[in-house]
N, C-alpha and C positions, 0 to 999 in steps of 0.2 A: 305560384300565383304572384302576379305583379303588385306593387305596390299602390300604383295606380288604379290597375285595375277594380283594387279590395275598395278604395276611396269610392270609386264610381258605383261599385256596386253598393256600398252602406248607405249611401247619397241617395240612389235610385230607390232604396225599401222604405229611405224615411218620406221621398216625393210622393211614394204609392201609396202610406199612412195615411198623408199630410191631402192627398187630392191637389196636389198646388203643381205648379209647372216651376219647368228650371230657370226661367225668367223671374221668376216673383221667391225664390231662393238656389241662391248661388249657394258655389262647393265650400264648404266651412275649410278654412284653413287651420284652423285652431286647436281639433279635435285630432288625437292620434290615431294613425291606423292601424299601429301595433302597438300592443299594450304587453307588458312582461316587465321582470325583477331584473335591470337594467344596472351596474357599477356605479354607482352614485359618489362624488369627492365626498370625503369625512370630514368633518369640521377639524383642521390644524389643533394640533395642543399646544402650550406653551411650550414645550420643549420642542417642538419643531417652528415656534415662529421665531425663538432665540437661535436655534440651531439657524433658519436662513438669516436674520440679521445679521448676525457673524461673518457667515460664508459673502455675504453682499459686504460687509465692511473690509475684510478681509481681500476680496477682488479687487475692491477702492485701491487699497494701498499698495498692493502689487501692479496693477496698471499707475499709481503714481511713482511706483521704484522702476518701472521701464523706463517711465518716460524721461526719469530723471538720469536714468544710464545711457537714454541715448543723447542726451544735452549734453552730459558727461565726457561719451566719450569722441562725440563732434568737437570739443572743445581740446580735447588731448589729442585731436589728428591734427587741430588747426598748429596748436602750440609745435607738435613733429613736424611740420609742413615748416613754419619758421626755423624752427630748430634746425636743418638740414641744409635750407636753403644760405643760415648764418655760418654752416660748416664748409658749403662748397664756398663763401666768401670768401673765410680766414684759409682756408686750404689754396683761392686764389692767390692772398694778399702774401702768404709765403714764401708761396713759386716768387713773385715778383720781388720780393723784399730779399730773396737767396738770389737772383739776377741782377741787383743792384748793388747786394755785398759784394759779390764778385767786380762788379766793377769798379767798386770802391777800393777792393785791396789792390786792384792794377794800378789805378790812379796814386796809391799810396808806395806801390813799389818805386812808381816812375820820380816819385819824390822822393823815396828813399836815396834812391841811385845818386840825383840830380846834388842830395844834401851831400853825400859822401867823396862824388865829385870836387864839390865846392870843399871841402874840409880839405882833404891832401892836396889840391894843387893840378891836378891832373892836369886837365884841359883850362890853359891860361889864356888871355889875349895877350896880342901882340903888344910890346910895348912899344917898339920901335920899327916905323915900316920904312923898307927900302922902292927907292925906286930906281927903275932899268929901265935904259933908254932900249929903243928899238933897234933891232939890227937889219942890214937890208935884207929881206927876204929871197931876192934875185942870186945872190951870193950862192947861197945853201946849196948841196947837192944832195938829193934824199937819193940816194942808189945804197940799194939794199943789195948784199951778197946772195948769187946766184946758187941754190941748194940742189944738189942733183942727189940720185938715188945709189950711186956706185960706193957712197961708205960703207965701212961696217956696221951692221944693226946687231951687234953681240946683245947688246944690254937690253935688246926689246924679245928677246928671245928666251922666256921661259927664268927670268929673272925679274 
């Protein structure tokens, strides 16, 4: 049996009581149409309303330890993100400071060289310059000796 139906039929025995039509009363909404020993909540005891305080307080402070780990640890990825970025700097500045040593010690041989030069004497200027008058150039005979291939080539052979 339907639920509604049970409504309409308890409605209809009280209208036939009653002599009255369904105009002049409507279907009570207020009244159960099934009645029975239904699960009723028990009134909490104290030990169970301390017991959820707890567990409610307790939730408080674990969703504010999340929250503070993930502040946490956004703040030690920023700091890594710096940190890394100040590593490929100095690991730059390196390379370029080992390419400028380098060049420095060239710079410092070529002045080594240049001091040691200057101490013994080596390369002196001239103290006294001659001069040389021109000769006729018409004069000259450039004739080079004619080389043919009929000498002996002992000494190109396997020596």
């Amino acid at each position: 049996m339907n639920l509604n139906s049970a409504r309409v039929k308890i409605e209809e025995r009280e209208l036939l009581y009653r002599q009255t039509g369904y105009v002049n009363n409507p279907i009570k909404e207020d009244t159960s149409v099934i009645e029975a020993d239904f699960y009723q909540a028990k009134p909490m005891t104290i030990r169970e309303m301390v017991t959820r305080k707890i567990n409610k307080s307790l939730c408080f402070c674990l969703g504010i330890t999340i929250a503070i780990t993930f502040v946490s640890y956004y703040i030690a990825m920023n700091y890594e993100a710096k940190l890394n970025k100040l590593d490929n700097e100095i690991v730059r500045l390196n390379v370029e400071n080992q390419d400028l040593q380098a060049e420095l010690d060239r710079f410092k041989s070529f002045n080594n060289v240049d001091n040691k030069i200057g101490e013994y004497n080596i390369l002196q200027k001239a103290e006294k310059v001659i001069e040389v008058t021109a000769l006729n150039s018409a004069e000259k005979d450039f004739s080079r000796p004619i080389k043919t291939a009929s000498g002996n080539f002992n000494w190109a052979i396997g020596y």
